[in-house]
N, C-alpha and C positions, 0 to 999 in steps of 0.2 A: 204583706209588705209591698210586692210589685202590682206594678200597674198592668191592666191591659193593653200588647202593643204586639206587634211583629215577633218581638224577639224570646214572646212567651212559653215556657216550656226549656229554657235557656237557663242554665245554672251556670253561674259565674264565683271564681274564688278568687276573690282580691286582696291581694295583696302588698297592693300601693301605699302609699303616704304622702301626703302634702298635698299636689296641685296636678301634676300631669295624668299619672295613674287615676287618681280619685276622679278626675275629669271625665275621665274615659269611661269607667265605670258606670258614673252617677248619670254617664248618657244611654250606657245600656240599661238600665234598672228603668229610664226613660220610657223606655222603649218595649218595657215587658219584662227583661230576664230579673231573674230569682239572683241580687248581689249577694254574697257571703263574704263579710268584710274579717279576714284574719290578722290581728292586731298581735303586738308582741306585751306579754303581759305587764301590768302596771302603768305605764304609762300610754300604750298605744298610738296611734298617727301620731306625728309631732304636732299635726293641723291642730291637734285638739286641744294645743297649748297657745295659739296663736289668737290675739283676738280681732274683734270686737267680742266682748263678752256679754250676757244674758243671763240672769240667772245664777252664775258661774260657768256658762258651756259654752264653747267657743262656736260662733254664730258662723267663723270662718268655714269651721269643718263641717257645717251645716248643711251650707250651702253649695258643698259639693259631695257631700256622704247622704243625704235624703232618700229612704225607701231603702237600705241596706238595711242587712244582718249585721252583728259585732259577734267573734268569738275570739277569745283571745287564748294563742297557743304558742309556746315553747318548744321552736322546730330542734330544739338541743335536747329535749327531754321526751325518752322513749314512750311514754304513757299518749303525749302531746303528736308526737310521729304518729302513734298510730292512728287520731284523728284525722290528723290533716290528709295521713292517705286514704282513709276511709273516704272523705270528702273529694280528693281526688277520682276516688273510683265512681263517683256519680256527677262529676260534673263537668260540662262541655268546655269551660275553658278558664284558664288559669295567667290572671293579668298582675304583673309585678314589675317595679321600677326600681328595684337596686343595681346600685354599681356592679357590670359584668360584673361573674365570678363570686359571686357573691352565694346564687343559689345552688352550684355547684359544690363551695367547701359545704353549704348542709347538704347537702344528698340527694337536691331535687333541679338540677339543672337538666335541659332539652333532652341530651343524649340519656340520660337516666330515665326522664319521665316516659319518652316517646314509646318505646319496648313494653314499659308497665301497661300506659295507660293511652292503646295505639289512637283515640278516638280524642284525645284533646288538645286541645289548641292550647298553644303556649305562646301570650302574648308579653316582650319584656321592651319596655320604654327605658333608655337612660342617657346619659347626657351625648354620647356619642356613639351607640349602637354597640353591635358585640364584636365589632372585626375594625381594623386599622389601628394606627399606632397611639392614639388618643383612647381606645375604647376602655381602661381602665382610670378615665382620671374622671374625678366627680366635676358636678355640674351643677347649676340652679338657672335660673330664668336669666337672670342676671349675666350672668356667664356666657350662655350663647345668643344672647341679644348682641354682646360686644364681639364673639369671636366670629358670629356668621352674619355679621356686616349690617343688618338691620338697624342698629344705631347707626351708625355710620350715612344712613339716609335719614333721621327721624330728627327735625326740630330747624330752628331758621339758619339759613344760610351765616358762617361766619360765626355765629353762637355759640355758646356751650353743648358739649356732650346732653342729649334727651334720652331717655329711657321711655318707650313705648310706652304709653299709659295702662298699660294692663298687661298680664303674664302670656304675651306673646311666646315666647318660650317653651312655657308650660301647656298651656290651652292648644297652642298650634300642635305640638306632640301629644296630647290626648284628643284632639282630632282626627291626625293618622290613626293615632292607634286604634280607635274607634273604627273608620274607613276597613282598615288591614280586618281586622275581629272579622267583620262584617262577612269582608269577602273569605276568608278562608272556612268560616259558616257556611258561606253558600257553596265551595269547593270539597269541602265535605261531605256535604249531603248528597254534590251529584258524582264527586267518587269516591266517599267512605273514606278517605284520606287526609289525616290531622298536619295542619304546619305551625312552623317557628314563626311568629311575626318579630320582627326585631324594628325597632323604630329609633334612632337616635333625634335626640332634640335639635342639634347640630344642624344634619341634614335636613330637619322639618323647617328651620330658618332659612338655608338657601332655597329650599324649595316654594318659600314665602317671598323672597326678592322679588320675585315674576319678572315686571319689562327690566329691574335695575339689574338683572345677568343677561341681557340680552344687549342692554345698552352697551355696557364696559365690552362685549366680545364682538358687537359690529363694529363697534366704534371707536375703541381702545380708548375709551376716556371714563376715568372713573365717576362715579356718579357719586354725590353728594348728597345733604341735606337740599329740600328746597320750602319748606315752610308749609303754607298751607297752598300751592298750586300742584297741579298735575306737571308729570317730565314730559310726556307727550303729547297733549293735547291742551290746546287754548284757544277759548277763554275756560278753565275748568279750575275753579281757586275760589276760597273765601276771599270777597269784597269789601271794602270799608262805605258803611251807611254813613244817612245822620248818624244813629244813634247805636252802631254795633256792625257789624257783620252779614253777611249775603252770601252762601255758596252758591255759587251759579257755573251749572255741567252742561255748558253745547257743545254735546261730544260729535257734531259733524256741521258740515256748511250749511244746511239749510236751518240748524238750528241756532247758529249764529247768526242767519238774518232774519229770524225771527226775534230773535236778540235785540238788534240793530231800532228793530221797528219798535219794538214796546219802550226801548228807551230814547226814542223818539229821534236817532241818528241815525239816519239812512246812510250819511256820506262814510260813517263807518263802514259797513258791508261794501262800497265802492270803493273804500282806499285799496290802492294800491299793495301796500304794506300788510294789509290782513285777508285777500283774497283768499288764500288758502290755510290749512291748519298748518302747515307747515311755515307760511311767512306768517303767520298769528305766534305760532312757539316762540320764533326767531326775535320778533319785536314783542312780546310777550310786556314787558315793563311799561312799551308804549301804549297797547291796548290797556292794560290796566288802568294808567291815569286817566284814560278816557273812558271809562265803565265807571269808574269811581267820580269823575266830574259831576257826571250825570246820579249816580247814585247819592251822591251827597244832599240833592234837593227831597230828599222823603227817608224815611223811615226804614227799616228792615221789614216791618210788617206789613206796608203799604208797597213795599216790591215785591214780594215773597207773591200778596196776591194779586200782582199785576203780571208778573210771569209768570204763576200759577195758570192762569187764565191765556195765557200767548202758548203754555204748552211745554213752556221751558224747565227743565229738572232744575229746582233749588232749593234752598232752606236755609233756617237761621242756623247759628253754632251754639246745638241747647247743652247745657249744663247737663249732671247724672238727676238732678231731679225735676226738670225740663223735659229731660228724655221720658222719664218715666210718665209724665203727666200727661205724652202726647197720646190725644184719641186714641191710634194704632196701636199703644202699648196696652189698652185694654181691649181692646179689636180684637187682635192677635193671643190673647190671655199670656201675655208676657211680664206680667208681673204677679205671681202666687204666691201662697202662703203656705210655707211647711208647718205642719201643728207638733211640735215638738213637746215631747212629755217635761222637759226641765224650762226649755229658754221659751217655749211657749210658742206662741203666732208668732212666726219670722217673713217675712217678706223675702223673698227669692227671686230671681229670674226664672221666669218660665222656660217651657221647652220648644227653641225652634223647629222641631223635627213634626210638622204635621202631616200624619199619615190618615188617609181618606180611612172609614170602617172603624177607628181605635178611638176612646177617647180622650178629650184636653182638658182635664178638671181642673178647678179654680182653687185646687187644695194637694196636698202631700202627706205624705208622711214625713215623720222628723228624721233625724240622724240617732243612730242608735248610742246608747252608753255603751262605754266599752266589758266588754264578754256579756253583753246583754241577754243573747241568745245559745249561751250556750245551755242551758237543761236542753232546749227544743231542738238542736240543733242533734246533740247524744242520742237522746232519745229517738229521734228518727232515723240516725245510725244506726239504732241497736246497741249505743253501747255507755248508757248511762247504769 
């Protein structure tokens, strides 16, 4: 089921659901390690009720369960305990995202496992971590997009409330958690010493803010949505063409006068008014009409390669199947195909993680059905 990668030799028991956990997971299984997907009998992940569907199999859960195990166990029922600890006693690390306290009423929270089972890492992602006054209340993407302010910057000025176009949320807290895994691996290994990783999704959104917590505390001014420009740096915004749109990032002065030149305004680089990025932020509105006068005589695609060629970072604003069609997404083999035994050839996102020596196949394994593996799983226990 896993691929060859770094993290080979890595037994993993998962026991997430939905988006965050699963995320983390499906990037270790990336990576090399051995996933062991522990599902709760009958129904399993919620993911796997979620569509788009194939087949009848949810393409959702697919696409981020890929190269797992399924075995589904009943940590209420003593037959089922003693798998799971069985599986426990061989495996390097044990990744799960229910509400604190959750795996403590069954029997296997930190302080329990750590004594039994001194060599494993216990990684728990949930909506607010395991300590503060919040840490018992649930969460979804949705939830801490609103409460740790990331909404609060995302969409035009004045407009409605925006939601991040994708499970910022989720994704960003199975990327800690992934990071955390990582390192307490390699903290291990050089002192034989297992840790708690605790990751609240909360926290992974402030710690996603970047310049906009830095703004509000130099500054004392809150920061807002602003559309599609940059807060600190201009010209750095999508532009209006003839016929669509132009990002264009001069992220310093000499790149704004190379700027200047390819749209054929020198006297811009000489005003006054834009000499620095700082008087560029400030009149910001005014460079803009003046990027856009000039943009307005060609096309997106006839700028694109003419400040391709002056050197200037830009591009159009492509759509999801735009993106996917560009060269680089098959360069980079960023778009693959899970071969899944029910929903069949699914298309996926590939894996960003390229590591020199391992390698990047243009294929997958599928998503397992659920308690797919469990005869193989016993038996290798010892205890079918």
């Amino acid at each position: 089921m896993t691929a060859s990668g770094p993290l080979s030799g890595v037994t993993v028991v998962d026991m997430t659901r939905i988006l965050a956990g699963p995320y983390c997971t499906m990037l270790m299984a990336e990576m090399g390690a051995r996933v062991i997907k522990v599902e709760p009998p009958g129904s399993g992940d919620d993911a796997r009720q979620y569509g788009p569907f194939t087949n009848g199999k949810s393409t959702y859960f697919v696409s981020v369960n890929r190269g797992k195990q399924s075995i589904a166990l009943d940590l209420k029922a003593p037959a089922d305990k003693q798998i799971f600890e069985a599986l426990l006693a061989r495996a390097d690390v044990l990744v799960e995202n229910f509400r604190p306290g959750t795996m403590e009423k069954l029997g296997y929270g930190w302080d329990v496992l750590h004594p039994r089972y001194p060599r494993l890492i216990y990684a728990a992602a949930s909506g607010f971590g395991h300590s503060g006054p919040y840490s018992r209340h649930p969460a979804y993407d949705m939830v801490v997009q609103g409460l740790g302010g990331i909404m609060s910057v995302t969409g035009e000025p004045g407009g409605g409330l925006t939601r991040v176009g994708m499970s910022i949320g989720d994704i960003g807290a199975g990327l800690y958690t992934t990071i955390a895994v990582n390192a307490a691996l390699y903290h291990r290994a050089q002192t034989g010493e297992a840790c708690k990783v605790d990751i609240g999704m909360f926290d992974c959104q402030l710690a996603l803010l970047e310049n906009a917590i830095m703004r509000y505390t130099t500054s004392g001014k809150v920061p807002g949505p602003m559309g599609a420009r940059h807060p600190s740096i201009t010209p750095f915004e999508a532009y209006k063409t003839m016929d669509g749109h132009l990002i264009i990032a001069a992220g310093n002065d000499a790149l704004y006068v190379k700027l200047c030149q390819a749209l054929e305004r020198a006297d811009l680089a000489d005003n006054p008014l834009f000499k620095t990025n700082d008087l560029r932020n400030t009149h910001n509105r005014a460079l803009a009409a003046e990027i856009e006068k000039e943009l307005a005589k060609g096309t997106t695609a006839d700028w694109q390669g003419r400040l391709e060629k002056a050197g200037i970072p830009c591009g159009p604003v492509n759509n999801v199947a735009q993106a996917l069609a560009h060269p680089q997404t098959a360069a980079r083999n960023m778009l693959v195909e899970a071969d899944d035994a029910v929903a069949g050839k699914v298309k996926v996102a590939g894996n960003p993680l390229k590591i020199s020596g391992f390698p990047d196949p243009a294929t997958r394994p599928g998503a397992p059905e659920l308690d797919a593996d469990r005869a193989a799983i016993l038996k290798e226990l010892g205890l079918s």
